[in-house]
C-alpha positions in Angstrom: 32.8 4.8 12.0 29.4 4.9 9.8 31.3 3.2 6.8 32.4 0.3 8.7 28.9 0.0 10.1 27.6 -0.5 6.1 30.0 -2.9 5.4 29.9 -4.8 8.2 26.0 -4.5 7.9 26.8 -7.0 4.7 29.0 -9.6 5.9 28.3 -12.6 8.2 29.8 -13.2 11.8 31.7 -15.8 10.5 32.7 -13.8 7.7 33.8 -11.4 10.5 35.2 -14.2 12.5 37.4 -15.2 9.6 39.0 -11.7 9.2 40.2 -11.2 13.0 41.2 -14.7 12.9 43.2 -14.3 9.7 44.2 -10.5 9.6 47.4 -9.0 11.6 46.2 -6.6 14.3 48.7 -4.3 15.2 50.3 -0.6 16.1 50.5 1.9 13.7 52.9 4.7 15.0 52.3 8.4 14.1 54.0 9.1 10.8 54.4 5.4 10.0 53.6 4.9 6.2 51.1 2.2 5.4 51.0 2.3 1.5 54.0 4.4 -0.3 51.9 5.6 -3.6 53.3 3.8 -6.5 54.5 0.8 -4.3 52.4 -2.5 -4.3 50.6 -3.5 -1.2 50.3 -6.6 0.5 47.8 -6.4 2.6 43.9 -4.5 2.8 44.0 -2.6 6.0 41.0 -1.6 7.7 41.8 1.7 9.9 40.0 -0.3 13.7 41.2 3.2 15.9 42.5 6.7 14.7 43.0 8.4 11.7 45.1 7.9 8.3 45.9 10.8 6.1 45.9 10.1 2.9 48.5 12.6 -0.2 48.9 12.0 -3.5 52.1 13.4 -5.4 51.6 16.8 -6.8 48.1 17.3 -5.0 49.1 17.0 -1.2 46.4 15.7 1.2 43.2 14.6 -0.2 41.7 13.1 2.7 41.9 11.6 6.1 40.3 8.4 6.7 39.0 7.8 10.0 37.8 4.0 12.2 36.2 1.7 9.9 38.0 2.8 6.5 39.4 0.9 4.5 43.0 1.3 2.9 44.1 -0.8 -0.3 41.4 -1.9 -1.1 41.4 -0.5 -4.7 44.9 -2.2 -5.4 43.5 -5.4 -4.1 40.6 -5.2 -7.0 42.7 -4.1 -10.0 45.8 -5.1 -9.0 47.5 -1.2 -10.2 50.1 0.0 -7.3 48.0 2.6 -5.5 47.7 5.9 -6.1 48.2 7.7 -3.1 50.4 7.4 0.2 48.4 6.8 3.6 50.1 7.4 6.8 48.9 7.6 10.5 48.8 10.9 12.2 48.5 9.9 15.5 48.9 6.3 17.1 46.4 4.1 15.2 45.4 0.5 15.7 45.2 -1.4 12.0 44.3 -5.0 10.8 46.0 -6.3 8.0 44.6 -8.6 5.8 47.1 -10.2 3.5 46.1 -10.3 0.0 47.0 -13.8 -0.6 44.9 -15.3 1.9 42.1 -12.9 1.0 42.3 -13.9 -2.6 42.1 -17.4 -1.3 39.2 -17.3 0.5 37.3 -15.1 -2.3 38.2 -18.2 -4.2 37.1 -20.9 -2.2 33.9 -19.6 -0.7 31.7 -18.4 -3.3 29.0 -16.7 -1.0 32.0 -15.2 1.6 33.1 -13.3 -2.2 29.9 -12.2 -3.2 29.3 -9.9 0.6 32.8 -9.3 0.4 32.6 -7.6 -3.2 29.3 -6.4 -2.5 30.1 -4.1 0.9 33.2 -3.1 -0.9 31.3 -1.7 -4.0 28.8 0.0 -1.5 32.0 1.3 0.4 34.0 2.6 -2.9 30.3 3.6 -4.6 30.2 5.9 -0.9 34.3 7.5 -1.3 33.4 8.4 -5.2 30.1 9.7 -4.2 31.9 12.2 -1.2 34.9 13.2 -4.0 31.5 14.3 -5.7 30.3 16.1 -3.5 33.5 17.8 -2.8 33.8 19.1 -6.0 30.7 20.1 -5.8 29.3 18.2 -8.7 26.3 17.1 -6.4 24.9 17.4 -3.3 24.5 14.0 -2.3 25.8 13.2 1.0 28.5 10.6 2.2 28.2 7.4 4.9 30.1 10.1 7.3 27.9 12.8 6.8 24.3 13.3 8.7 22.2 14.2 5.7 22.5 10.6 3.6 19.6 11.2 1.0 16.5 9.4 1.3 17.1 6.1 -0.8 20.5 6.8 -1.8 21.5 3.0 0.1 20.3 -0.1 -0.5 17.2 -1.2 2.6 19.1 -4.1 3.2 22.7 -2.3 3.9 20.1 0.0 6.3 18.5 -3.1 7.9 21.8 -4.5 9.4 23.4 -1.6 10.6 22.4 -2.0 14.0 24.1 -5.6 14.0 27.3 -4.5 11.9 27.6 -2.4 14.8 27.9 -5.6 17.5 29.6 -7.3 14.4 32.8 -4.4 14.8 32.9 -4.4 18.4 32.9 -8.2 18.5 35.8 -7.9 16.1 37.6 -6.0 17.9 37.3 -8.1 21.1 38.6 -10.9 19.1 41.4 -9.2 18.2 41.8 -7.6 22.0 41.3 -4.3 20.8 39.0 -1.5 22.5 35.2 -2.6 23.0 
């Protein structure tokens, strides 16, 4: 839940307005595949409730992504099919973003693209910092993890996580979800 908090922390109401308006809230069943490794993907998905697990071929499972991850994201930014699969275990609830209209609005709203790009860079900076960590190159902590060094975030991704907070539950009223 922490991640979402720092991305949300960076984006505007309106910016979070726009994606519940926009997006596709739905279902995800247990063992429903999201993103088939190798396979394009139309849509970023942000995990709202429950857990993805995520396998890559020859490796097996390589992590399990929990509320307020993001899935497809890295696809969306250099366009290569992904590079793992990510399916539910359990029942999960999921918004769908289509890339198109994404990519659209990134296009037309200059300042929506900048807090957009920016949370995500903090968000992908955070998953290569934990795959660090977990090969124990480092012992620098991850935005699900209690012991997040001491300025190892940006102050002003700190400052507004109390509001990114209101910001997720207020998305997921609008999209009738769990408050």
């Amino acid at each position: 839940m922490r991640k979402v908090l720092y991305i949300f922390g960076l984006l505007t109401d309106a910016d979070i307005a726009w994606m519940a308006c926009t997006g596709t809230r739905r279902f995800v069943e247990a063992g429903e595949i999201v993103i088939h490794e190798g396979v394009p993907v139309a849509s970023v998905i942000f995990l709202l409730e429950g857990e993805f697990i995520v396998t890559a071929k020859g490796v097996g499972e390589v992590a399990r992504l929990s509320t307020g991850e993001i899935v497809g994201e890295m696809s969306f930014v250099d366009s290569a099919p992904p590079s793992a699969t990510v399916t539910a275990h359990g029942r999960c609830l999921a918004l769908f973003i289509d890339k198109q209209a994404l990519t659209e609005k990134l296009e037309t709203d200059v300042s929506f693209g900048f807090r957009f790009f920016r949370a995500l860079a903090v968000f992908l900076a955070d998953r290569l910092r934990d795959t660090v960590r977990r090969l124990g190159y480092g012992q620098a902590g991850s935005l699900e993890s209690e012991e997040i060094l001491k300025d190892e975030l940006d102050m002003t991704v700190l400052d507004n996580v109390s509001m990114a907070g209101d910001r997720f539950r207020r998305m997921l009223k609008l999209l009738g979800g769990p408050s």
